[in-house]
C-alpha positions in Angstrom: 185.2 138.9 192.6 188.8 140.3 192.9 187.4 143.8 193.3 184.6 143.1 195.9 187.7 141.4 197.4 189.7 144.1 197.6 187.2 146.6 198.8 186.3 144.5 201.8 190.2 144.3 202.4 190.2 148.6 201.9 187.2 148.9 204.3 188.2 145.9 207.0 189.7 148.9 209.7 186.2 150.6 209.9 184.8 147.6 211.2 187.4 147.3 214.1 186.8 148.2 217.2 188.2 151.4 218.3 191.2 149.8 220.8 192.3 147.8 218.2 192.2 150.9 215.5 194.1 152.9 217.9 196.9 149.5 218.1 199.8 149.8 217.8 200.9 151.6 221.1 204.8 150.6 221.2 207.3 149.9 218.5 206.2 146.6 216.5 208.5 143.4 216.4 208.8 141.4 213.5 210.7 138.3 214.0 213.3 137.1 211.2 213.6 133.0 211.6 216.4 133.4 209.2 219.9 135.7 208.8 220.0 139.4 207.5 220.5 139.0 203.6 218.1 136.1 203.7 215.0 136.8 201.3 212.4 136.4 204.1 215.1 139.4 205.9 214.3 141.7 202.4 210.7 141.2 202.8 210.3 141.7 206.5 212.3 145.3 206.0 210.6 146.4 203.0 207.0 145.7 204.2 208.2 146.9 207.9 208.9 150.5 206.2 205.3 150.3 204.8 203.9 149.7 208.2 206.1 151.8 210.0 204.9 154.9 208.3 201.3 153.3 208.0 201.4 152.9 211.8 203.2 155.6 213.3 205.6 153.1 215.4 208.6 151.9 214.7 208.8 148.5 213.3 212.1 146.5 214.2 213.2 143.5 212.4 214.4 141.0 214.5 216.8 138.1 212.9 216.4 135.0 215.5 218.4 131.8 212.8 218.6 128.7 214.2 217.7 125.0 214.0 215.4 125.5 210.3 213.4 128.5 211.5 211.8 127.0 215.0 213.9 128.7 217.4 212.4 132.4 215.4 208.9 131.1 215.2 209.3 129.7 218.9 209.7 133.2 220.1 207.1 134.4 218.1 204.4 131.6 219.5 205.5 132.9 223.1 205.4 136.3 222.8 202.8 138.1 225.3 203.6 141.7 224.8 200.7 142.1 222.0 203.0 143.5 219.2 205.6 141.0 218.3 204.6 138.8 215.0 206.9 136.4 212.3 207.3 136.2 209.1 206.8 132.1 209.0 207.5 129.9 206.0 206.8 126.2 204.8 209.4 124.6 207.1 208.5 125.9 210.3 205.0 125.9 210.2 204.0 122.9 207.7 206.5 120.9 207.6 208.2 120.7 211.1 205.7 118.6 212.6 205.7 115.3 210.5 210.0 116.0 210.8 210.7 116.4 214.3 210.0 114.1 217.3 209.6 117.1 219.9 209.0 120.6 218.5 209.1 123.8 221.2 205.6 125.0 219.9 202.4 123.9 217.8 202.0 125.5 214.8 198.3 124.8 214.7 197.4 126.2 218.2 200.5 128.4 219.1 200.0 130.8 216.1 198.0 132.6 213.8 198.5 133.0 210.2 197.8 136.9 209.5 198.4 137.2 205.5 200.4 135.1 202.8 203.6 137.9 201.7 205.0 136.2 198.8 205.4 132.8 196.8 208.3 131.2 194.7 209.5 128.4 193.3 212.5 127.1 194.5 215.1 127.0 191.4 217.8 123.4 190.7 220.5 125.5 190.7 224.4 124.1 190.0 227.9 125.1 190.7 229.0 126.2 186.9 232.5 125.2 187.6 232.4 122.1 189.1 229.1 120.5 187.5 229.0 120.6 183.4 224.7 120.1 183.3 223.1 122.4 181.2 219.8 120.3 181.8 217.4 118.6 184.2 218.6 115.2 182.3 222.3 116.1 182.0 222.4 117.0 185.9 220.6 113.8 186.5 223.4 111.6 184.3 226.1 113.6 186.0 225.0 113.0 189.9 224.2 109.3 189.5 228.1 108.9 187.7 229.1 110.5 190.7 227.8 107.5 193.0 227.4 109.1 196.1 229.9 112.1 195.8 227.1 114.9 195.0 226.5 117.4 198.1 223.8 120.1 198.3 222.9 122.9 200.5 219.5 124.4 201.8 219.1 127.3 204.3 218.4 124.8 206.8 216.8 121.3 207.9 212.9 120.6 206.9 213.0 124.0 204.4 211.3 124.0 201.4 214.7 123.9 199.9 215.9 120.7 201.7 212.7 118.6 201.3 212.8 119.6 197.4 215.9 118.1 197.1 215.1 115.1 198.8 211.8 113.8 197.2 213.7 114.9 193.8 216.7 112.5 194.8 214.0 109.9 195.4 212.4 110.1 192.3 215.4 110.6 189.9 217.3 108.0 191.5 220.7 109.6 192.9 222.0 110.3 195.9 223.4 113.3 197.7 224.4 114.8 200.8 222.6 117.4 202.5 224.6 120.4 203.9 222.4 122.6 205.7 223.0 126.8 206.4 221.4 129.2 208.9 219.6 131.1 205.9 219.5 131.6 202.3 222.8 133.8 201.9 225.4 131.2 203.2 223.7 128.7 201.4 223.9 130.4 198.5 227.6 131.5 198.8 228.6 127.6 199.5 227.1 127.1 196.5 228.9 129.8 194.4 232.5 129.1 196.0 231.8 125.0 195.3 231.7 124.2 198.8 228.3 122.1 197.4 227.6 121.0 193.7 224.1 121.8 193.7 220.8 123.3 195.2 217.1 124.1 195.3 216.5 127.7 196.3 214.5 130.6 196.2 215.4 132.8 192.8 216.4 136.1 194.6 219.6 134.5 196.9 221.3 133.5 193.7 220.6 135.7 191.3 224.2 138.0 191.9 225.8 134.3 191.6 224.2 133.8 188.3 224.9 136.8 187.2 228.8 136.6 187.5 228.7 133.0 186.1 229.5 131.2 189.2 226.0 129.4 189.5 223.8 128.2 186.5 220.4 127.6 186.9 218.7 124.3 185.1 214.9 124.3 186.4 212.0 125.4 188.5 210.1 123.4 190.6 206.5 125.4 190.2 203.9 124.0 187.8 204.1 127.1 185.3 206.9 128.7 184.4 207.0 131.7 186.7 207.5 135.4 184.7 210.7 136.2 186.2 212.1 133.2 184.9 209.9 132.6 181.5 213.4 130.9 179.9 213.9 127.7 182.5 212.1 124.6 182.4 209.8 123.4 184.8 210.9 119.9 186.4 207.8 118.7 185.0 208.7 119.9 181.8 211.8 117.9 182.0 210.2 114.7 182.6 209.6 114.6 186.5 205.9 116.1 187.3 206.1 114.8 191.0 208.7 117.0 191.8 206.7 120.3 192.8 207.3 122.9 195.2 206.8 126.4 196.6 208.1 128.3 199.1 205.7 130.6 200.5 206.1 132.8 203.6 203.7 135.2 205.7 203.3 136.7 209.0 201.9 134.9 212.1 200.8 136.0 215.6 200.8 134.3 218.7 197.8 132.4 219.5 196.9 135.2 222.4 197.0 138.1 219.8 193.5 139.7 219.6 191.4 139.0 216.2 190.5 142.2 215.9 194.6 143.5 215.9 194.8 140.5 213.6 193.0 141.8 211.3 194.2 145.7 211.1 197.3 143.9 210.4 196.1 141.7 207.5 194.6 144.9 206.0 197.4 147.5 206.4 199.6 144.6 205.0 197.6 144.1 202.2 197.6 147.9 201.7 201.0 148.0 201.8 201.4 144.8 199.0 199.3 147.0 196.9 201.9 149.9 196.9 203.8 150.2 193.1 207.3 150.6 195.0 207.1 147.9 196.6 205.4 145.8 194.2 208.2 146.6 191.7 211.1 146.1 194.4 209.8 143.1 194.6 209.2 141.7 191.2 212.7 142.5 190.6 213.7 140.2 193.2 211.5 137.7 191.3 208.9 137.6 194.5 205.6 137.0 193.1 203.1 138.9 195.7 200.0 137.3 197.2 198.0 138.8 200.1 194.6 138.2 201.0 192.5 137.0 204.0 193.6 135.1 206.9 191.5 132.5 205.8 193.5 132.0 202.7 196.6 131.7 204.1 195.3 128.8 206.2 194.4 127.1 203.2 197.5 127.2 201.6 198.7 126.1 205.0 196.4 123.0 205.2 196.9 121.9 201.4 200.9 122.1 202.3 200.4 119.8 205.5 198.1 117.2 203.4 200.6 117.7 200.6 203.8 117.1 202.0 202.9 115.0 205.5 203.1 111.9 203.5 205.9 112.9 201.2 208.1 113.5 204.5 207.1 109.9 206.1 207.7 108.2 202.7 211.0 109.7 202.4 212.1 108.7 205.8 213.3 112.3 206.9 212.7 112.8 210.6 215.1 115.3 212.7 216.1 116.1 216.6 
């Protein structure tokens, strides 16, 4: 199955129609809803060197941060010049609509999920100075003694990282206070300086903090233990199987953008996934690859949205 799979990915451009083979014309966009130094920033440049050379056009990376990654994916939904795409993640595409009242686009009608990049778990993560928890239970102890006093940052409101947090608080039973950053890197770097006791994030953003002691890591919230991080606990491991995430990204299109240009994209992406450079570059930023169809990626879309729709209204979260 895998291999018929990956031949009909290998042979996909032969079937296109010769406009959209001959696409792209112009320089390629990709739009960045988060900071440079983010992880979704490392994976938008890598791939974009792929594609460049695969394409023959420049591909420029555009970082657009702001208010949880809808002002980046705004732009993206409205583009009209047929070569601007995003890389999109959980919080702006399945999440967003069950947490804000008003949002600037639809993420069901105003884009259109291309291929699935890369998945990771998001990692509890401590301050190693301030916080003495060398485990899920110990950290637990710790924040309910602090009644209240426990802050946490995310790279911004409704992310992966943020609602993580939040249905883990609700389940454990402590509280905390949520800090929110433009972007994995400032989250991060609160995090190392003690600016915020604690975190769930994506491996790759705190690895250089783990590595000079500054941040300790306690748990990850996939199912299996992924192979980057084989030593750490899963949360269900440590006694709380309802707290499960990933934090998945990919590139979307606007609604307008041909199928056809679609899918040259989804198979020169998935060409480029397959490269051993790039595979390895990003393994050892502990980003476990994915590709496929189109249609794939809008089931991991839909199972997010049944997933975590009612997990968001029984939490209470909403957001302007």
């Amino acid at each position: 199955m895998q291999r018929r799979h990956l031949l009909a990915v290998a042979l996909a451009p032969l079937a296109l129609p010769s406009w959209a083979q001959d696409w792209p014309t112009q320089p390629v966009h990709i739009v960045v809803p988060t900071g440079p130094g983010s992880s979704l920033d490392l994976i938008a440049r890598a791939l974009g060197d792929k594609l460049a050379a695969r394409w023959g056009q420049a591909v420029v990376i555009d970082n657009k941060p702001g208010a949880g990654g809808l002002l980046g994916m705004d732009i993206a939904a409205k583009a009209t010049d047929g070569h601007t795409v995003a890389i999109g993640f959980n919080g702006p595409i399945a999440f967003a609509p069950f947490l804000y009242r008003k949002m600037p686009y639809d993420p069901a009608k105003d884009l259109k999920p291309i291929v699935m990049l890369t998945s990771q778990p998001n990692v509890l993560a401590v301050n190693a100075a301030k916080v003495p928890a060398r485990t899920v239970a110990e950290f637990v102890a710790w924040a309910k003694a602090q009644k209240g006093r426990v802050n946490y940052s995310s790279l911004g409101n409704g992310s992966s990282a943020h609602l993580t947090m939040e249905l883990f608080k609700s389940v454990a039973g402590f509280d905390a206070t949520h800090i929110p950053f433009n972007g994995s890197p400032p989250a991060a770097m609160a995090l190392a300086q003690g600016e915020v006791d604690c975190s769930f994030m994506v491996e790759p953003a705190l690895l250089p903090f783990v590595r000079n002691n500054k941040v300790r890591l306690l748990a990850v919230s996939s199912a299996q233990r992924p192979a980057s991080l084989k030593d750490l606990p899963t949360l269900a491991e440590s006694g709380y199987p309802a707290v499960e995430s990933l934090a998945w990204n990919g590139l979307f299109a606007p609604a307008s953008m041909p199928d056809a240009v679609a899918a040259k994209i989804n198979a020169d992406a998935n060409t480029a996934l397959r490269d051993p450079a790039l595979h390895q570059a990003f393994q050892a930023q502990g980003l476990s690859i994915v590709g496929g169809s189109a249609g794939d990626f809008g089931r991991v879309i839909a199972a997010d949205v049944t997933r975590w729709g009612p997990v968001i209204r029984k939490i209470g979260i909403t957001l302007d």
